[in-house]
N, C-alpha and C positions, 0 to 999 in steps of 0.2 A: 861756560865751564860746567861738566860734568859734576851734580851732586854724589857726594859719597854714599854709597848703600847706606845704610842702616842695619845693624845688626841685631837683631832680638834673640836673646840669651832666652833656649827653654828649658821650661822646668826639667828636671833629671825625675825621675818615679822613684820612691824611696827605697833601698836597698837594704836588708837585714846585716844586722849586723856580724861580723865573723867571729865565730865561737870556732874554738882550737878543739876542744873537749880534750884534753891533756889531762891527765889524774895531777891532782896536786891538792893539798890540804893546809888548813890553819897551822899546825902543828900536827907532830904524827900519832899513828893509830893509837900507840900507848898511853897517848894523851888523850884520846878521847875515850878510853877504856878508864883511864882515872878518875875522870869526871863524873862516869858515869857509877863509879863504886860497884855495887851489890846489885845495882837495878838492872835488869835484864834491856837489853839493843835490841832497836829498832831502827832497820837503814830506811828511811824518805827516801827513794828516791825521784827524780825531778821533781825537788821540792818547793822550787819557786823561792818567794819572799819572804822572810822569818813569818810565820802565823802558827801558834797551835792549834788553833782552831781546822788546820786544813789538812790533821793528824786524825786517822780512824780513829772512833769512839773507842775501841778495844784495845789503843796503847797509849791511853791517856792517864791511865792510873798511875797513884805515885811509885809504883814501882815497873815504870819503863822510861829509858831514856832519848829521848829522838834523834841521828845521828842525820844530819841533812847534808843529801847528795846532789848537786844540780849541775849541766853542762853549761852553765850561765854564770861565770865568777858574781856578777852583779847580783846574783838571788843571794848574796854571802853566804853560801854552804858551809859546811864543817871539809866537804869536798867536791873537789871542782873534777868532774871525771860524767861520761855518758854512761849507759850502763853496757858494753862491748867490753870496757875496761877499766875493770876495778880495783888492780892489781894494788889499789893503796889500804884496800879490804882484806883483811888476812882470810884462807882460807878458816872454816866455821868458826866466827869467831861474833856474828851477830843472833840474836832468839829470832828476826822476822825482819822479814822485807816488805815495808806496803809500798803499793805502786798505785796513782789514781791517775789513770787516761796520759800515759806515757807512752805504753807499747806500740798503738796503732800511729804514732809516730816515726816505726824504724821502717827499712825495707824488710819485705816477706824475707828475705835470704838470711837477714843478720839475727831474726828473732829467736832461732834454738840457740846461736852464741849467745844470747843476751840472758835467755832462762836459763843457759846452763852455769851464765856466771853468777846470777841469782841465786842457783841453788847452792853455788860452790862457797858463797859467802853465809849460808847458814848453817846455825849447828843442829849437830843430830837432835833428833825433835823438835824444830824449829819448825818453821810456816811461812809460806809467801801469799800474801792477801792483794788482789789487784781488781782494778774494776779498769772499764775501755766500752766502748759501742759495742750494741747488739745488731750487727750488720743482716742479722735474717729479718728483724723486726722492721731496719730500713727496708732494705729491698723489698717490704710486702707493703708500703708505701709506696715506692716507684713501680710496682708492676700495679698499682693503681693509677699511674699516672699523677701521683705527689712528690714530682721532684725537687720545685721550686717553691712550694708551697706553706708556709710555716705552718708547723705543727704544733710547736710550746715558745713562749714568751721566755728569753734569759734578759738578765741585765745588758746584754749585748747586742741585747736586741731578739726579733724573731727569729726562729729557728730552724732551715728545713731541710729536709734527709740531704739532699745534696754536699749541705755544710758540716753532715753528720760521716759522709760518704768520704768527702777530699780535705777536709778542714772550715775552717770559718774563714769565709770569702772575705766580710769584711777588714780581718786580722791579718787578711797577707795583702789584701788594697793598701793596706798603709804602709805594707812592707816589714810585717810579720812573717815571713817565708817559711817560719818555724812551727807555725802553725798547721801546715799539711797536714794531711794521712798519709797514708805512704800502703798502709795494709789494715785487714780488718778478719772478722774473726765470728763465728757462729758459738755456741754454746759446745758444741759438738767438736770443733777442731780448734777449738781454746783449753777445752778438757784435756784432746790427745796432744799438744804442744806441751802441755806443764807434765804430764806421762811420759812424753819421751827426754823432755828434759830431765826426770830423776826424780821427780814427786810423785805422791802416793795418796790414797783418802782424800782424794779431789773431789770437791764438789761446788757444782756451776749455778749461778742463778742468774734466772731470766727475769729482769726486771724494767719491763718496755723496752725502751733503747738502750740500757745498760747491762754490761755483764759483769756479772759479780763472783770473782772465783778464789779458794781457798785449794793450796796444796801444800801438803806436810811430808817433811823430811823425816823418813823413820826407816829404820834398818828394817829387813824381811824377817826377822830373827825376832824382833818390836812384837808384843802380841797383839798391840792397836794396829800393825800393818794393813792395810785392806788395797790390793791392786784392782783399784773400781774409781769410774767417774762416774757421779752420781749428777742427774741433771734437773732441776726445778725450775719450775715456770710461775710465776706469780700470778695473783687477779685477773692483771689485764691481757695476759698473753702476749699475740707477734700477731693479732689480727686488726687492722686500724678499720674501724667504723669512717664508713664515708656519707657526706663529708666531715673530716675531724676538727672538730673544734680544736682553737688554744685551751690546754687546761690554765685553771685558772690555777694561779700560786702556785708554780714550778719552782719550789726555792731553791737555791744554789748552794752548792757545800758554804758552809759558815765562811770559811777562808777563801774562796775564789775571786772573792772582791779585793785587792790588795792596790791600796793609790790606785783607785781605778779600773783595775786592769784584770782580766778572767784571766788566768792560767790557761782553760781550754772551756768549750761550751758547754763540754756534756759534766762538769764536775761538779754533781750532784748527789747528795745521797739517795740511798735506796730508798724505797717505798716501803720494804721488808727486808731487814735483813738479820739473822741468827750469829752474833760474837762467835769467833772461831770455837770450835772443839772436834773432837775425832768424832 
């Protein structure tokens, strides 16, 4: 008599989980306008895991409020929405929008929808403050032939252009799929994006593999107006000494550690950076 096959169940590879990105909130806008009294609004957005520590130093003072936006109901935002639609955000109705290494997360196509509904959520004289990779700095590592190559130590482990280029390899091995790139952005066509979006008194910093850029809402009419992208490079440039060492002590935004977990690799503070002003 024939034995029965034997069947071996295999493993399935881990799949991300499905986010709706649907706007919807704790309670509505008017309610979090109350909260917030006198204090001038700051929209988070993908703000991840309650931390204020992983709020820019320049809207920590007691007179600003955090308004946290995330497409992850599980990060418990104040709102549960991507940034495409934020239709639960009243037209100007927040002082600023910080964004830390979200962008190079959308497709090229949907990123002027996404800055222009940035700009459409803040009020006249307002600011959108964002930091994301410096894709020149990479790419002048891979035309050295350092694709694979770690460059800086994160808690996540090493770090190299590649995973600065498509996302952290090992965050979508697990079936993080949210972890991607999707697009990236020079200091130069990160300037003329937040321009064409509707900001004004732009100005970009280059700060190794980070971009760091401030753009403000001010009418033409404003006498602070200035239709200028101003572009600044730091110490170390976009030129990698070969071979590059790990620097040593790359520390990570205070809040990028949450139970564990990096929001994204590169969410780091600056080496240099100047508190907004016109």
């Amino acid at each position: 008599m024939a034995k029965a096959a034997k069947k071996t169940a295999k493993a399935k590879p881990a799949l991300p989980r499905k986010i709706t990105g649907k706007a919807k909130s704790t309670g509505s806008f008017a309610d979090i306008q109350a909260k917030a009294g006198q204090r001038k609004m700051v929209l988070h957005i993908g703000c991840g895991a309650p931390n204020p520590n992983k709020l820019h130093k320049s809207f920590r003072g007691d007179d600003w409020y955090e308004v946290r936006l995330d497409i992850d109901a599980d990060a418990r935002p104040d709102i549960v929405s991507d940034m495409l639609d934020m239709h639960m955000v009243p037209t100007g109705s927040v002082d600023a929008v910080w964004s830390s290494h979200n962008i190079e997360h959308l497709y090229p196509h949907t990123v002027p929808a996404a800055l222009k509904e940035i700009n459409r959520v803040i009020k006249p004289n307002g600011h959108f403050l964002v930091t994301l990779p410096d894709i020149q700095t990479v790419a002048n590592y891979v035309a050295h032939g350092q694709l694979e190559e770690a460059i800086y130590d994160s808690p996540a482990g090493p770090i190299c252009p590649i995973d600065i280029m498509y996302g952290l390899r090992s965050a979508m091995a697990r079936g993080n799929l949210f972890m991607a790139h999707k697009t990236a952005y020079t200091a130069k066509s990160l300037g003329l994006h937040l321009k064409e979006a509707g900001f004004s008194n732009i100005k970009v910093t280059r700060d190794w593999v980070d971009l760091w850029a401030v753009g403000h809402k001010l009418d033409r009419n404003n006498p602070n107006f200035r239709d200028e992208i101003q572009i600044i490079t730091t110490g170390k440039g976009d030129t990698p000494a070969l071979p590059t060492p790990l620097p040593v002590n790359r520390t990570p935004h205070p809040g990028a550690m949450v139970a564990g977990k990096m929001p994204d690799e590169l969410d780091v503070p600056p080496h240099q950076w100047v508190p907004v002003s016109l």
